[in-house]
ROPADREN-98541 format. One record per residue (C-alpha): residue number from 1; x, y, z; residue in one letter. Coordinates in steps of 0.25 Angstrom, whole numbers, always signed. Example, Ala and Ser with C-alpha at 12.3 -4.5 7.8 and 13.67 -1.06 7.14 Angstrom:
BEGIN
- pos;px;py;pz;code
- 1;+49;-18;+31;A
- 2;+55;-4;+29;S
This chain:
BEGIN
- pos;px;py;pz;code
- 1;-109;-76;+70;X
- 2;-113;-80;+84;X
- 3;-114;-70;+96;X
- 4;-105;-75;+106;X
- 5;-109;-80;+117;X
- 6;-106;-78;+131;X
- 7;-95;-87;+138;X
- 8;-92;-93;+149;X
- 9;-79;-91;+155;X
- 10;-66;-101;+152;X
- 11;-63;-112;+161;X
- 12;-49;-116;+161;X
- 13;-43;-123;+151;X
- 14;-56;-120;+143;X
- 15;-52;-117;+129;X
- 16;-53;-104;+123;X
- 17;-61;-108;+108;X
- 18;-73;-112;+117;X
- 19;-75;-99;+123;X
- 20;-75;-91;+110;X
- 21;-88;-90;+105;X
- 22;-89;-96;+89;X
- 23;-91;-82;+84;X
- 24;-82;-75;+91;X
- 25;-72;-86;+85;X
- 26;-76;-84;+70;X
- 27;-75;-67;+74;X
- 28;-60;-69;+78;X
- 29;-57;-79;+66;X
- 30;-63;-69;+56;X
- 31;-56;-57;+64;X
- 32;-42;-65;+64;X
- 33;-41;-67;+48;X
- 34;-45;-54;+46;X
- 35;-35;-48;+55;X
- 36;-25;-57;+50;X
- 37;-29;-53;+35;X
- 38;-28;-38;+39;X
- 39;-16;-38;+47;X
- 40;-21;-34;+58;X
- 41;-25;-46;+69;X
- 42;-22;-42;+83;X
- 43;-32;-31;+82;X
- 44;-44;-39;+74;X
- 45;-41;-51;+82;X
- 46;-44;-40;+95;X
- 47;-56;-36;+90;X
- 48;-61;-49;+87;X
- 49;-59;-53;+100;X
- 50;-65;-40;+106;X
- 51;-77;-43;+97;X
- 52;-79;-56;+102;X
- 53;-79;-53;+117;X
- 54;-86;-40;+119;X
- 55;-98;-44;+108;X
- 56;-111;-46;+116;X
- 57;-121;-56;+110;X
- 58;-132;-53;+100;X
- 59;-145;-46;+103;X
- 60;-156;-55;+106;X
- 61;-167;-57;+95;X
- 62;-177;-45;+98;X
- 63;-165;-36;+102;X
- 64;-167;-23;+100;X
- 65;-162;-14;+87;X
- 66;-152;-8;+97;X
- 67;-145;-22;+102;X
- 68;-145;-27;+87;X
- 69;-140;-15;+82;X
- 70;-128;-15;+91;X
- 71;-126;-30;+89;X
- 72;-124;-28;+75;X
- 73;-114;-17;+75;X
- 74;-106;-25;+86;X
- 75;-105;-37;+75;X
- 76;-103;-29;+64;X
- 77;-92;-24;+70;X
- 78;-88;-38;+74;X
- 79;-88;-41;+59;X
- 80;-83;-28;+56;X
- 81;-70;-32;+65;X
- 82;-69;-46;+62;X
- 83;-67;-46;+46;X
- 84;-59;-32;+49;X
- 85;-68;-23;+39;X
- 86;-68;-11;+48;X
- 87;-68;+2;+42;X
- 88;-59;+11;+47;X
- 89;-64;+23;+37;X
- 90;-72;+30;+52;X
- 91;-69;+27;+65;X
- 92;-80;+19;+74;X
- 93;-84;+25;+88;X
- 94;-86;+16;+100;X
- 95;-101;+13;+103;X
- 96;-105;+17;+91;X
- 97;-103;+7;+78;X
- 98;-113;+12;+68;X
- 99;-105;+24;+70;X
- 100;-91;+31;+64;X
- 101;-83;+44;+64;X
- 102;-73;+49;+57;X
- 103;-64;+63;+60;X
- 104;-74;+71;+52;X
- 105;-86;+66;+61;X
- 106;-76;+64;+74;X
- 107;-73;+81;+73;X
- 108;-88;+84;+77;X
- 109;-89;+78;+90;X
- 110;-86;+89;+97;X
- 111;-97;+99;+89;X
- 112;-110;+91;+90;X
- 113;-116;+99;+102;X
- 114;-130;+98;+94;X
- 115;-139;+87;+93;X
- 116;-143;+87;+78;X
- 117;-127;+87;+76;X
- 118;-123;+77;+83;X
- 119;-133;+68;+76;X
- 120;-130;+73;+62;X
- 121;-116;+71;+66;X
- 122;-119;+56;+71;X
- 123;-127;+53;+57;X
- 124;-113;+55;+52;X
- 125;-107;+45;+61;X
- 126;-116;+35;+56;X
- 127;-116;+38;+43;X
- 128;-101;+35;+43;X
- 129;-104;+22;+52;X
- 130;-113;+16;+41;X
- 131;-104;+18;+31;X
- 132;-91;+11;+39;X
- 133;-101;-1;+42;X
- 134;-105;-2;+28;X
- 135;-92;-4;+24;X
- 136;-87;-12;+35;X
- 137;-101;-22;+32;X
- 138;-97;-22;+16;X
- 139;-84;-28;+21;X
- 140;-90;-39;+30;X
- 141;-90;-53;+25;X
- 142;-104;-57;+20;X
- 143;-105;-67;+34;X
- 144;-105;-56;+41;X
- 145;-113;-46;+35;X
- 146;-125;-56;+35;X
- 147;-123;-60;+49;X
- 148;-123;-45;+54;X
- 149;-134;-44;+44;X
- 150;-143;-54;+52;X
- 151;-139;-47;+65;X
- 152;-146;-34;+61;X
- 153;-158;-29;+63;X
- 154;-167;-30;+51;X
- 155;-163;-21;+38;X
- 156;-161;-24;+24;X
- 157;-145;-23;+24;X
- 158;-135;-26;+36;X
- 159;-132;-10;+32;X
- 160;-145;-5;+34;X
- 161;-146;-12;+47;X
- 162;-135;-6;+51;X
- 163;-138;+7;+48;X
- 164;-152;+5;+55;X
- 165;-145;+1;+68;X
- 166;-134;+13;+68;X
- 167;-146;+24;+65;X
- 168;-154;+14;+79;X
- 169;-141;+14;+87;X
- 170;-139;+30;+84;X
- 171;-154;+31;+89;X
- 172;-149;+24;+101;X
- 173;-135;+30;+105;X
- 174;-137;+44;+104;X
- 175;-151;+47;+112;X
- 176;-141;+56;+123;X
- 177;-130;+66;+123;X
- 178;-124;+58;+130;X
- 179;-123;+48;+120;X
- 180;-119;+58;+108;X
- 181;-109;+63;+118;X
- 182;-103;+49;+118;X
- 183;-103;+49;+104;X
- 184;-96;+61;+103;X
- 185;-85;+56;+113;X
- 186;-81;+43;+104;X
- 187;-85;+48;+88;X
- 188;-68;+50;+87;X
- 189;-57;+45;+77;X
- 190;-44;+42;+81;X
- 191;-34;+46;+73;X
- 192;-25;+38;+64;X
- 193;-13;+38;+72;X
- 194;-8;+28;+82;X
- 195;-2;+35;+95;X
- 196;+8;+23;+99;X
- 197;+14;+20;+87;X
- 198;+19;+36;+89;X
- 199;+23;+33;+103;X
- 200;+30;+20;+100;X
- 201;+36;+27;+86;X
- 202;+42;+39;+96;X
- 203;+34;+48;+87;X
- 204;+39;+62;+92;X
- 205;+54;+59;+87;X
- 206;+49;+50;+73;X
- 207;+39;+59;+69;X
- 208;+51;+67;+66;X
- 209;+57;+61;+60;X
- 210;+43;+58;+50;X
- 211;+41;+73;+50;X
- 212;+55;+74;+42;X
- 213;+51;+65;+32;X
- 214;+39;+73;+30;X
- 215;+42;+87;+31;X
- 216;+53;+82;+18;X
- 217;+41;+74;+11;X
- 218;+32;+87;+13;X
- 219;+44;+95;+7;X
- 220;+45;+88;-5;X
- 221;+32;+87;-8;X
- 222;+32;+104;-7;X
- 223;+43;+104;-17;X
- 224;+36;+94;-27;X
- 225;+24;+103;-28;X
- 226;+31;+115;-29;X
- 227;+40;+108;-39;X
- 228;+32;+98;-47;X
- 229;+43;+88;-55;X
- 230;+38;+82;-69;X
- 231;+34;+71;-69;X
- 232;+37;+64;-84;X
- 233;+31;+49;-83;X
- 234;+16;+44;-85;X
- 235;+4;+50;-78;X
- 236;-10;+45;-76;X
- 237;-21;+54;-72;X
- 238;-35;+51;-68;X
- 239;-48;+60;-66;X
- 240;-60;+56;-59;X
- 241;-72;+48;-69;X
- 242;-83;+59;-67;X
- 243;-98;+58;-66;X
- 244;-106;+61;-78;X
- 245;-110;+77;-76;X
- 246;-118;+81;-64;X
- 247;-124;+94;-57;X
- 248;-113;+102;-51;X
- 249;-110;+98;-36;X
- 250;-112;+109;-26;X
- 251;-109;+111;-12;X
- 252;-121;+109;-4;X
- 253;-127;+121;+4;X
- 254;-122;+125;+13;X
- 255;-109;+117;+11;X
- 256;-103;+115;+23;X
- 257;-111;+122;+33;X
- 258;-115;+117;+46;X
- 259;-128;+115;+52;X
- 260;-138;+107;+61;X
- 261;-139;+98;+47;X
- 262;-125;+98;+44;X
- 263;-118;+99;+58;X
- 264;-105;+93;+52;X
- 265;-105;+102;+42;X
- 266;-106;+93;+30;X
- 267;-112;+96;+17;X
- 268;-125;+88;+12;X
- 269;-119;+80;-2;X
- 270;-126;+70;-7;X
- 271;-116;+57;-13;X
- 272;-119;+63;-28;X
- 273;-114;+78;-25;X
- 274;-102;+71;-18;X
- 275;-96;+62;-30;X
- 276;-98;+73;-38;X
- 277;-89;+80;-29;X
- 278;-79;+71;-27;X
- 279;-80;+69;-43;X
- 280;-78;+85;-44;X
- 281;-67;+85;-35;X
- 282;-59;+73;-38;X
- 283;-46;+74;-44;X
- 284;-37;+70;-55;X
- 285;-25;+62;-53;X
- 286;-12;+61;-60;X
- 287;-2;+50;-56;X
- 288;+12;+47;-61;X
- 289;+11;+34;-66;X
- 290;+22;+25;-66;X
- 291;+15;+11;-62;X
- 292;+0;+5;-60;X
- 293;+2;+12;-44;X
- 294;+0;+23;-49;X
- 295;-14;+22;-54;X
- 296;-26;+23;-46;X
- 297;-35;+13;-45;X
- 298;-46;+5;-36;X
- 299;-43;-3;-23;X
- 300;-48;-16;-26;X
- 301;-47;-30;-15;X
- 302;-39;-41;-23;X
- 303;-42;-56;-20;X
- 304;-28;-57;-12;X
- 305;-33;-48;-1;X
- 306;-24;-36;-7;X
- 307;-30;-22;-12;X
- 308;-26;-16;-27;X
- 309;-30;-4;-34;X
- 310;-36;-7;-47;X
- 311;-28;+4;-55;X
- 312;-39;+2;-67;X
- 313;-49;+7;-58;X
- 314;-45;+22;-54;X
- 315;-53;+25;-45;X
- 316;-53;+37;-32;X
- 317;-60;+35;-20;X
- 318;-68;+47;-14;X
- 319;-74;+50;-1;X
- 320;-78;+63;+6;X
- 321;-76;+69;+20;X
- 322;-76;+82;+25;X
- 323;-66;+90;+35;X
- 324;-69;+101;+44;X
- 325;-62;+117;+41;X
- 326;-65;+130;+46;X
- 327;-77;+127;+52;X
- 328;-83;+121;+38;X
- 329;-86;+104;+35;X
- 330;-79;+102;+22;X
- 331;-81;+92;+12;X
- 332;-69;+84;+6;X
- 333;-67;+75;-6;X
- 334;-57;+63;-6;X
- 335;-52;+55;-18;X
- 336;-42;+43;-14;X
- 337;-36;+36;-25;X
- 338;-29;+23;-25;X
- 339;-15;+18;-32;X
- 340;-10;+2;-31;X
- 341;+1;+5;-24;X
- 342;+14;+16;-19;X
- 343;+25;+8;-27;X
- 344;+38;+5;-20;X
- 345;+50;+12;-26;X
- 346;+60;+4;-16;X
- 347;+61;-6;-5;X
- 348;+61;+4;+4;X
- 349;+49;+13;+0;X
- 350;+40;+12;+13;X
- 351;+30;+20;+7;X
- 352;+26;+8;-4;X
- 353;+15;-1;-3;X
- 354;+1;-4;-10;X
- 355;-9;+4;-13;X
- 356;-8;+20;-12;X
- 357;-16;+31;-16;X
- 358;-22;+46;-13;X
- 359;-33;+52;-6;X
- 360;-36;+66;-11;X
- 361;-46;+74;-3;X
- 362;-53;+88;-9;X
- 363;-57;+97;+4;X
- 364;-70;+106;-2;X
- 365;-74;+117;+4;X
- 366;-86;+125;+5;X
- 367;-90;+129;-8;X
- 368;-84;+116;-13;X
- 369;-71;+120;-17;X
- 370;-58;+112;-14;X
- 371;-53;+116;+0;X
- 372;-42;+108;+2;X
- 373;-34;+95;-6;X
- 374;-25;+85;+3;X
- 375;-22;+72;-1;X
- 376;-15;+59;+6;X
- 377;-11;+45;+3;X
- 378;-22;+34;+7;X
- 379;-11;+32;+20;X
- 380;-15;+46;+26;X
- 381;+1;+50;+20;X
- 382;+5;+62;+11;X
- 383;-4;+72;+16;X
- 384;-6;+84;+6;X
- 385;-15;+96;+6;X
- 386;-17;+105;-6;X
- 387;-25;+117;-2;X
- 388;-33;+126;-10;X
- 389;-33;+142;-7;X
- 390;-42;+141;+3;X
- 391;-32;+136;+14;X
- 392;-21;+141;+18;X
- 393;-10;+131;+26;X
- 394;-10;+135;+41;X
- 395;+5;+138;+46;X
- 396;+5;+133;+62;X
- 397;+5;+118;+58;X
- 398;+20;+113;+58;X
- 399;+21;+106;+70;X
- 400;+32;+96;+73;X
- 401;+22;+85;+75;X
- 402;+12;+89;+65;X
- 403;+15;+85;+50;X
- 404;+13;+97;+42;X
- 405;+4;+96;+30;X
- 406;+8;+94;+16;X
- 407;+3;+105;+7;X
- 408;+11;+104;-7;X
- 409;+2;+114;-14;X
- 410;-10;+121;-15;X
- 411;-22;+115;-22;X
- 412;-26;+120;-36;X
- 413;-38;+128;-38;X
- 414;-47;+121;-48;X
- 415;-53;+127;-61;X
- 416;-66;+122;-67;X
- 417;-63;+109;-74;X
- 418;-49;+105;-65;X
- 419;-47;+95;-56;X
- 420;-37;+93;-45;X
- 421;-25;+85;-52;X
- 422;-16;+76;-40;X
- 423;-4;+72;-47;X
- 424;+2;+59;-39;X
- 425;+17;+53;-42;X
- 426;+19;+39;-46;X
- 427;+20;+31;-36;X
- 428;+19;+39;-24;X
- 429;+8;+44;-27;X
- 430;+8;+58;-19;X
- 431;+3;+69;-24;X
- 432;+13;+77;-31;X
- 433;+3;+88;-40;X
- 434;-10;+96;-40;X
- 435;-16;+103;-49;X
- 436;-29;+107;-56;X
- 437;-31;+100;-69;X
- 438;-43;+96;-78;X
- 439;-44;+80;-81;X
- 440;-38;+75;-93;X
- 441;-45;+65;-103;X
- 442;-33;+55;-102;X
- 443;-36;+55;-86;X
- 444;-40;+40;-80;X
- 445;-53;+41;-74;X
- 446;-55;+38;-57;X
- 447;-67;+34;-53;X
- 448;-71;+41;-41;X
- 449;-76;+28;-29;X
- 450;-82;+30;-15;X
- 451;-71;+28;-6;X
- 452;-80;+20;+2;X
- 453;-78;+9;-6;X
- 454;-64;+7;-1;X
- 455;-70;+2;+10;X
- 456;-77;-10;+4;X
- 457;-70;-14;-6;X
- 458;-74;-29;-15;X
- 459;-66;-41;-12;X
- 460;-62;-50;-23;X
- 461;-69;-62;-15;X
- 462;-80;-54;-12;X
- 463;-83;-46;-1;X
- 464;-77;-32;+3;X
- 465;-66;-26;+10;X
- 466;-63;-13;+13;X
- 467;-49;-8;+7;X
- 468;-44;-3;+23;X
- 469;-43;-12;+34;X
- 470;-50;-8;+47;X
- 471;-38;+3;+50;X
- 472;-41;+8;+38;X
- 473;-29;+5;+30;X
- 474;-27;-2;+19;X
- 475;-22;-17;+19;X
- 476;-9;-20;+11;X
- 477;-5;-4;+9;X
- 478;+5;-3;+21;X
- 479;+18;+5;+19;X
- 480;+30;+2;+25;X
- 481;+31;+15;+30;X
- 482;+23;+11;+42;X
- 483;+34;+5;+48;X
- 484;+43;+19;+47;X
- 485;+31;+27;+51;X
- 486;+23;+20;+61;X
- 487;+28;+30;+73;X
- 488;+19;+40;+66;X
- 489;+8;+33;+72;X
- 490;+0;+29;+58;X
- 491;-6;+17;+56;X
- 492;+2;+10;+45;X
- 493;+9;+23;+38;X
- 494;+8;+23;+25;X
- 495;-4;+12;+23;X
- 496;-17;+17;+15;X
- 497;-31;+20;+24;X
- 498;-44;+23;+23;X
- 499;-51;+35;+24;X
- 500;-51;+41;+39;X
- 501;-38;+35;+42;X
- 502;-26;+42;+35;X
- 503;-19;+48;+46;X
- 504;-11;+58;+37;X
- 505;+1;+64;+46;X
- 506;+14;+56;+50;X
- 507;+16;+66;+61;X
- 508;+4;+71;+69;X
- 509;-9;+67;+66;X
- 510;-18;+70;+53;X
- 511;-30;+63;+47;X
- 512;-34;+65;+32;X
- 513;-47;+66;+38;X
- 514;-45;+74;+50;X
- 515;-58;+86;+46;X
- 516;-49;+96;+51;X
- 517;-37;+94;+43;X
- 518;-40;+106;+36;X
- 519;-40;+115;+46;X
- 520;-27;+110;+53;X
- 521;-18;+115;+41;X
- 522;-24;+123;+33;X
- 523;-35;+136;+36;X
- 524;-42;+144;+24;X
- 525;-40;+157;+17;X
- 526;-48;+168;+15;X
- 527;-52;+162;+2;X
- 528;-58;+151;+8;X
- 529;-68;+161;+14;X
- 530;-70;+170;+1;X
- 531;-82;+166;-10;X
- 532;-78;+154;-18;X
- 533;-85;+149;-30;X
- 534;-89;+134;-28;X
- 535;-78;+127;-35;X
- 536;-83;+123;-52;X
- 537;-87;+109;-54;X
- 538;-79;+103;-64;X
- 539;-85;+100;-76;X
- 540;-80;+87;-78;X
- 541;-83;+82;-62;X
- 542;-97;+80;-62;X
């Protein structure tokens, strides 16, 4: 694609076409069809046009690493914008496109007095950046990736040269407080709520009116747990597929602790220690079956532009974060799993629509032992937490504006051998049970996938596509609650998202990854402080 060229300006009665360079014209044609295909055009077509205007032309041959090294992330995110494969699953910072955060990273600005941590700190924001622009290039029509390709500066991969260039520009940028300091004042994620839709949806009177309905749906659940009903029709129970047997997985020492190495706090685990975590920890899952939605399966692109989960593919999907208590940096473990669909039981059922799922997340702490279960729905709904001993529920949060969390019961304390059992209802799909069982031979195996992979997955055609689109929903899983709940200031209630944008309270504001969640319902027990033995590996997890 052509640089544009400058222009002179219109005489009158001069036709527009002329004035609008030949590539700027290709750049809105491709933006249009995507934005039409994704339902989302007035705001594609504004950044096409925005692209097209403010883009300054190519560095001269002999340029320096600094000049083509901007160029090319300026067109990449031309082309990024124009096919509409933004990743949404870290927010971008202004200035800074080889760069993301997310509300882990975000939460340190104010704690990097020191040199040595800020940099550590700013290797993470890289580190994050590359792995959004790997995606967001894997998505890219093949065109495109070549021509970015002949734009970079020499390397064996478009990838490599990209890399190359963030490691230069952050050589570049950050030579003066100054410039940290900057950094510093724009590494933020908004959060997930929309301020106007509250303002135009009068939300101090309909928030209400939404608290009612979930004070009653908390009470409920309460009532379920403390009096489970039999459940007399067909089950089907799945356990994770483990690796062959390996060393046990230890917490590194010191776990958590933070120093001039570690200012985050993180521990040092390679990707092999890792799985066998998330193998350790993963849970069984037993589902009351009355139709193919409720088996879990794959997300897979079909050739009429739709998504379907492959219910003869079981899989999970896992990812790790970390959240931020009592001064510690704790690691966490989340497992999503997919269904088909939430079936409609009438015409009226606003909750209905394709695709549904879990997204289970295991808080460790120190020693390695479950801290904390919660779990939601893919749409950032059905908040629940499940503590272990070592918390105890604070008491001063039931404000009028503030959505209490749901805590149905207390998490069970696993013996050598057990798992954590989730027992979900047909159809629903909520989580209705938890216990601590061992596997059964009759279970269905999962296989345990990065959730990465979600974000690039095949298309039929060829080529890849991520399963969100760049707000990070999910195309085609819209609920018809949207239209009742909009006044809550959520984008698209009810719709399933990507990781990093599941706003998870209707009223107030709460993020499923929001690194102090913890710490804002619950504070630990004199137990937590008291020796604990590093929690067994199960025999059958490694």
């Amino acid at each position: 694609m052509d640089t544009p060229a400058a222009q002179s300006p219109a005489l009158p009665g001069q036709r527009l076409k002329p004035l609008v360079p030949q590539a700027c014209r290709r750049h809105l044609s491709r933006s249009f069809l995507a934005a039409i295909k994704k339902a989302s055009w007035p705001a594609a077509l504004l950044v096409a046009l925005s692209a097209c205007v403010s883009a300054p032309p190519a560095p001269p041959p002999g340029a320096s690493l600094e000049s083509t090294c901007r160029h090319l992330y300026l067109e990449l995110d031309r082309a990024v914008d124009s096919a509409g494969v933004r990743d949404a699953q870290a927010a971008r910072i202004e200035g800074f496109p080889y760069l993301r955060v997310n509300r882990f990273l975000a939460s340190f600005r104010g704690e990097l007095h020191q040199r040595d941590a800020f940099f550590a700190w700013l290797e993470q924001l890289r580190k994050t950046g590359r792995e959004a622009r790997r995606v967001e290039v894997a998505n890219l029509p093949k065109p495109e990736r070549l021509r970015l390709k002949a734009l970079a500066p020499p390397a064996a991969t478009l990838d490599e040269a990209l890399s190359q260039c963030a490691v230069h520009l952050q050589r570049v940028d950050f030579t003066t407080p100054e410039a940290r300091s900057g950094l510093l004042d724009q590494a933020k994620v908004a959060d997930a709520y929309q301020a106007y839709k509250r303002w135009l949806g009068i939300y101090p009177v309909t928030a209400l009116a939404v608290r009612l309905g979930i004070s009653r749906w908390h009470e409920r659940v309460r009532k379920q747990y403390a009096h489970p009903l039999p459940y007399s029709g067909p089950v089907t129970r799945y356990a994770p597929r483990l690796l062959p047997a390996a060393a046990p997985v230890t917490t590194p020492d010191p776990p958590h602790a933070r120093h001039p190495a570690q200012p985050l706090g993180t521990a040092d685990w390679d990707d092999e220690a890792l799985n066998r975590l998330l193998a350790r920890h993963a849970p069984l899952i037993e589902v009351q079956t009355a139709s193919d939605a409720d088996h879990i399966g794959a997300p897979r692109w079909q050739a009429d532009g739709t998504l379907r989960i492959d219910i003869n593919d079981p899989s999970v999907y896992t990812l790790t974060s970390h959240t931020r208590f009592e001064g510690t940096t704790l690691l966490q473990l989340v497992y999503v799993f997919w269904f088909p669909e939430r079936p409609r039981e009438s015409w009226a059922d606003i909750l209905a629509g394709p695709l549904d799922g879990i997204v289970w997340r295991v808080t460790l702490d120190t020693d390695g032992t479950p801290l904390l279960y919660d779990a939601i729905h893919p749409c950032g709904c059905y908040h629940m937490f499940f503590p272990s001993p070592r918390l105890t529920a604070r008491t001063e949060q039931n404000k009028l504006y503030q959505e209490p969390p749901l805590i149905p019961a207390p998490a069970p304390v696993l013996k050598p051998g057990q798992r954590i059992a989730l027992t979900l209802n047909t159809g629903h799909h909520q989580i209705v049970g938890i216990s601590a069982t061992a596997p059964t031979p009759s279970s269905k195996p999962y296989v345990l996938r990065d959730y990465h992979q979600l974000r690039s997955l095949a298309l039929p055609g060829g080529g890849r596509r991520s399963m969100f689109d760049p707000h990070g929903l999910v195309p085609g899983s819209e609920r018809g609650e949207r239209w009742i709940l909009w006044p809550m200031g959520i984008r698209s209630p009810g719709a399933m998202r990507q990781w990093g944008q599941q706003a998870t309270a209707f009223i107030g504001r709460r993020h499923f990854d929001d690194p102090f969640l913890i710490g804002r319902y619950f504070s630990a027990t004199d137990s937590r402080s008291a020796p604990h033995a590093a929690q067994e590996a199960h025999p059958d997890a490694d």
